[in-house]
Each structure stands twice: as C-alpha cells, then as structure tokens.
N, C-alpha and C positions, 0 to 999 in steps of 0.2 A: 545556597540550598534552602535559603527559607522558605520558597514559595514552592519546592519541589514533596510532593507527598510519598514518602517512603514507604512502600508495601510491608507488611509483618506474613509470617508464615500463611497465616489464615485467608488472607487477604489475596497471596500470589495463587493460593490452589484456590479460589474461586476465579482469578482471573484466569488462568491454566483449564479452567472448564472451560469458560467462555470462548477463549481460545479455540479447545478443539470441538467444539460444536461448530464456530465458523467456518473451520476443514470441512464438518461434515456439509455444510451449504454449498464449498465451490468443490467436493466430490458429487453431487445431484446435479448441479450446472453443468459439469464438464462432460453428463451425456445428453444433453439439451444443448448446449451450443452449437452452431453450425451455421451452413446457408441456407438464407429463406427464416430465417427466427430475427423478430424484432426485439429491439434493444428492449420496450414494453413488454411483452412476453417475460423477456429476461427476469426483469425487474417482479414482475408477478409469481415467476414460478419464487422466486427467492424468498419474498415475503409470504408467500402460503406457507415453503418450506419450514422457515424459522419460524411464524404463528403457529403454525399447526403441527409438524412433526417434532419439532424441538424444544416447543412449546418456549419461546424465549422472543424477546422483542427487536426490532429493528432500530437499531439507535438514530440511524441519519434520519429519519421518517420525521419529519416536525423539526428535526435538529434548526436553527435560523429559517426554519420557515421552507425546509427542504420537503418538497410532497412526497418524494421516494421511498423507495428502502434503499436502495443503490443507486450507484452514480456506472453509466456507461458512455467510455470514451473514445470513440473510433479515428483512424487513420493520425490525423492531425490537430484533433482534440487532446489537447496536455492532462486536465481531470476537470472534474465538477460535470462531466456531460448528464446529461437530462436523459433518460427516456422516454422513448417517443415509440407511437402506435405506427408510424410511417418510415422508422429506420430501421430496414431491413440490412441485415449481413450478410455483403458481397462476399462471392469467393475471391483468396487474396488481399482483403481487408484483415489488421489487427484492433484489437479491442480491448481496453481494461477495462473490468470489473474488479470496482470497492465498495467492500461492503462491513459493516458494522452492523455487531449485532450484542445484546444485554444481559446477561441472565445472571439472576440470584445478586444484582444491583452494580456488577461489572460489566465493564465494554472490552470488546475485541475488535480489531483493525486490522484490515489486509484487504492487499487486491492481487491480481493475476492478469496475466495477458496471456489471450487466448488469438491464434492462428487461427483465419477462415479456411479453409480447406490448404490449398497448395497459395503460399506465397513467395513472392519474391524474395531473392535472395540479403537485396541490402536492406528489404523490411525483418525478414528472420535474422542478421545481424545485430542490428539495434534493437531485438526485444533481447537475445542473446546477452548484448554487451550490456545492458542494463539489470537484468538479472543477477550476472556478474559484478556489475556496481553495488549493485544489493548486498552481497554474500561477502562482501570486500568490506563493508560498512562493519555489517555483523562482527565479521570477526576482530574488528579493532574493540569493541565493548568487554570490557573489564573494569574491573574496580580500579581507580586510580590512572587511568584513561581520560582523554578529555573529550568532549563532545567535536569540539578541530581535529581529532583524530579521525573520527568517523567522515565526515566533512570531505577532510582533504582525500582518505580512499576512496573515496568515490569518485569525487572531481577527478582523482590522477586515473582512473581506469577510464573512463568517459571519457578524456581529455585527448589521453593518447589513442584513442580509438576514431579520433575524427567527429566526436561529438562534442553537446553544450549540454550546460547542467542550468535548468530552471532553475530562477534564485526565488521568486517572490511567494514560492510556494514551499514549505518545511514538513519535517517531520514533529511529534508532538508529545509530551507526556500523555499518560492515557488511565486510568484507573474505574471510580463514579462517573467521571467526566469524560467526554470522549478528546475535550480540548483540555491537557493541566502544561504546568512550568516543567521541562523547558523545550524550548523549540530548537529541534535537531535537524542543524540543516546541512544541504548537502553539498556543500562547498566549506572552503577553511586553511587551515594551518594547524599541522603538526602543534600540539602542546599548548594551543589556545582553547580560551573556551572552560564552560564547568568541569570540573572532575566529578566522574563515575564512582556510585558507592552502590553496597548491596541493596537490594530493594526499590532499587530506582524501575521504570518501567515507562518502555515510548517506543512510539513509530521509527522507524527508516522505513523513506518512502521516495525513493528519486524517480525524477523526471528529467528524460534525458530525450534531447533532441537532434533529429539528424541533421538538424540546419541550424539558422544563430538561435540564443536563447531566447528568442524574445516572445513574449505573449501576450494575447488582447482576450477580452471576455465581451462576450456574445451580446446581444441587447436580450437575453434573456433573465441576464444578472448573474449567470449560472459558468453558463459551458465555457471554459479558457480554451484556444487553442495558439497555433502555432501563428506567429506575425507572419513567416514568411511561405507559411503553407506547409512547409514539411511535418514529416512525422512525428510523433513520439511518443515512449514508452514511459512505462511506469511498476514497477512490484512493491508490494510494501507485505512487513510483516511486525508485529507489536514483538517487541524485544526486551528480556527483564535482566539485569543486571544479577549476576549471583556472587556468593563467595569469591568462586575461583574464575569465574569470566562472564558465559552470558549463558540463555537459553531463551530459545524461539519459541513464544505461545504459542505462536497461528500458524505453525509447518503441518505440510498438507502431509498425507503419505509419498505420492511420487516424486517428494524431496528428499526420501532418506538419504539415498545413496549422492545425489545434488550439493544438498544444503547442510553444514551439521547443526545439530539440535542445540548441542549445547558445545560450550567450546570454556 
C-alpha cells in the first residue's frame, strides 16, 4: 500500500466534483454524436466544453505529449485513437470516447461507447457484454477485496461470452495524477492481488475484444488496435473505495437505473 495514495474526506468531494462535471461533458456529446461528425469535431466541441462552460482543464491535453483533449476509438481501434479532421462517423460504426478532465487540482476518467445510427447486432453485443464486464468489475470493489477479484469478473463475463480481454493495457489509480499505484487489470484470480481499503480511488476500464486479444499500435505512436482486425469495446468509470463497498464518480445520469452508484 505504500505507493497507493489514500483519499481523506476532502480530497474524495473534490474528486466527486470532478467526477460529475465529466457527466456533464459526455451529456453535451451525446447530442453532437452521430453520422457525418468527425472524430476532430468530437474532440473540439469537448475541449471548448470543459474550457469554457465548466471552466475546468483537459488533463490528456500535453498528458506524454498527447495533443488532444480526448482520445476517439472506432470499430477496431482498442484506445489511444487520435482525432482526426478526415474521420468521419459511419452509420453502423461504434466509437469510444475517453476523456479526462481537472478541476480544483483533481482528475476524472471515463469513457463511453457510443452506437452510430443502427448497428449490427454482434457489434451491439460486445459494447453490451463489455459494459456488463464493467458493472461486474464495480461491483466486486470493497474493502478487503482484492484487485484479482475485480480482474477475474470481468475476465469470466467476457470469457463466457465468446470474447478476449486486452492484457497490455490496465486500469489505474487516479487522484493529482491521472497515472498513481495501483494498476487494475482486467484479468486475474479470485483472492490474488492488493486488498481494497477506504479511500482508495482508480479506473476499471476493460477492453474487450471480439476476436484474439492481441494488439499492435499504429506508426502514429498512439492509436492500438485490434491484430486481427475485429472489433472492440471499451467503458471506463473512476471508482473510490468507501466504508461499506464502492461509489461511482463518473456515473452519467442514463445510468441510474443501469449501473448502481454506490454498492
């Protein structure tokens, strides 16, 4: 636990703001998305959004040299994709958007996958079964839980569903730093791994693929996608450790009835 930074009262209601001003970034997307809107667009309404109405900063923006505010990953791009002036969103294509965002000296993390008009059916299943890997994750997070707990729920929902679970890419502690200790990944074993205490705070964020796991990154330096061309998804939500179990920072509203908040 010694490299893991333990949140105090004060500290988790700043990150708990942070939190839901990131809600309020991908409730302003989600009537901007569509077809016919480029990934660049995307990326521009978001960063006006958070500069100017929320008046709060983009944390990926500079993050290692990243030019964005966001990162947008289409069809068979796993994360890290780039925006671009020339990628337009076909009807039938799915997308994640991740974004991070600063305020009052805390980060927030989350993305979403967003449907282009009418998609296919076994592309609507695997943003589906990955959402559900997500919410499967969540709910293993308690005190006295291990990070393999988390891990292995997910793996086993993905698993049995005819998918692969990216390894080289994790979930993260999150607080001043959008990177802190420890790295929560999405594979594991029951009862292996750190144990959970109050005040802990970090990503789940899987990436779940419809074909083998495997991934290459682009000669951009950036964009990972899929080795063997298939799809995949991705949800992430910053998740803080309480007392009695967990609570979702970054839950949007059209999660209430979805996702629970706190468990």
């Amino acid at each position: 636990m010694s490299n893991v930074i333990v949140k105090d009262a004060a500290q988790m209601a700043l990150m708990r703001h942070a939190g839901r001003l990131l809600a309020q970034v991908f409730a302003d997307l989600d009537t901007f998305i569509g077809p016919g809107v480029t990934t660049l667009q995307i990326n521009d309404r978001a960063e006006a959004f958070i500069t100017e109405q929320l008046k709060a900063r983009p944390a990926s923006k500079g993050q290692y040299g990243f030019p964005y505010a966001l990162n947008t990953s289409v069809d068979n791009v796993v994360c890290h994709g780039m925006p671009k002036l020339d990628e337009v969103l076909l009807e039938g294509s799915i997308i994640n958007v991740d974004i991070t965002l600063e305020q009052g000296g805390y980060i927030a993390d989350s993305s979403k996958m967003y449907c282009i008009g009418t998609i296919g059916g076994e592309a609507r299943r695997l943003v589906e079964t990955t959402y559900e890997a997500l919410r499967k994750g969540i709910e293993q997070v308690r005190p006295g839980a291990t990070l393999g707990d988390i891990g292995h729920a997910i793996q086993s929902h993905a698993e049995a569903a005819g998918y692969s679970v990216v390894r080289e890419y994790c979930g993260h502690g999150i607080g001043k730093q959008m990177h802190e200790a420890p790295q929560v990944l999405h594979y594991g074993q029951r009862g292996m791994g750190m144990r959970l205490k109050p005040g802990m705070v970090f990503t789940i964020e899987p990436m779940i693929n419809q074909g083998k796991r495997g991934t290459r990154t682009l000669r951009d330096g950036w964009t990972v996608v899929t080795r063997d061309g298939a799809l995949s998804a991705q949800w992430e939500h910053t998740v803080a450790v309480t007392e009695s179990g967990f609570e979702v920072l970054t839950w949007r509203e059209e999660e209430r009835d979805v996702l629970p908040i706190t468990g």
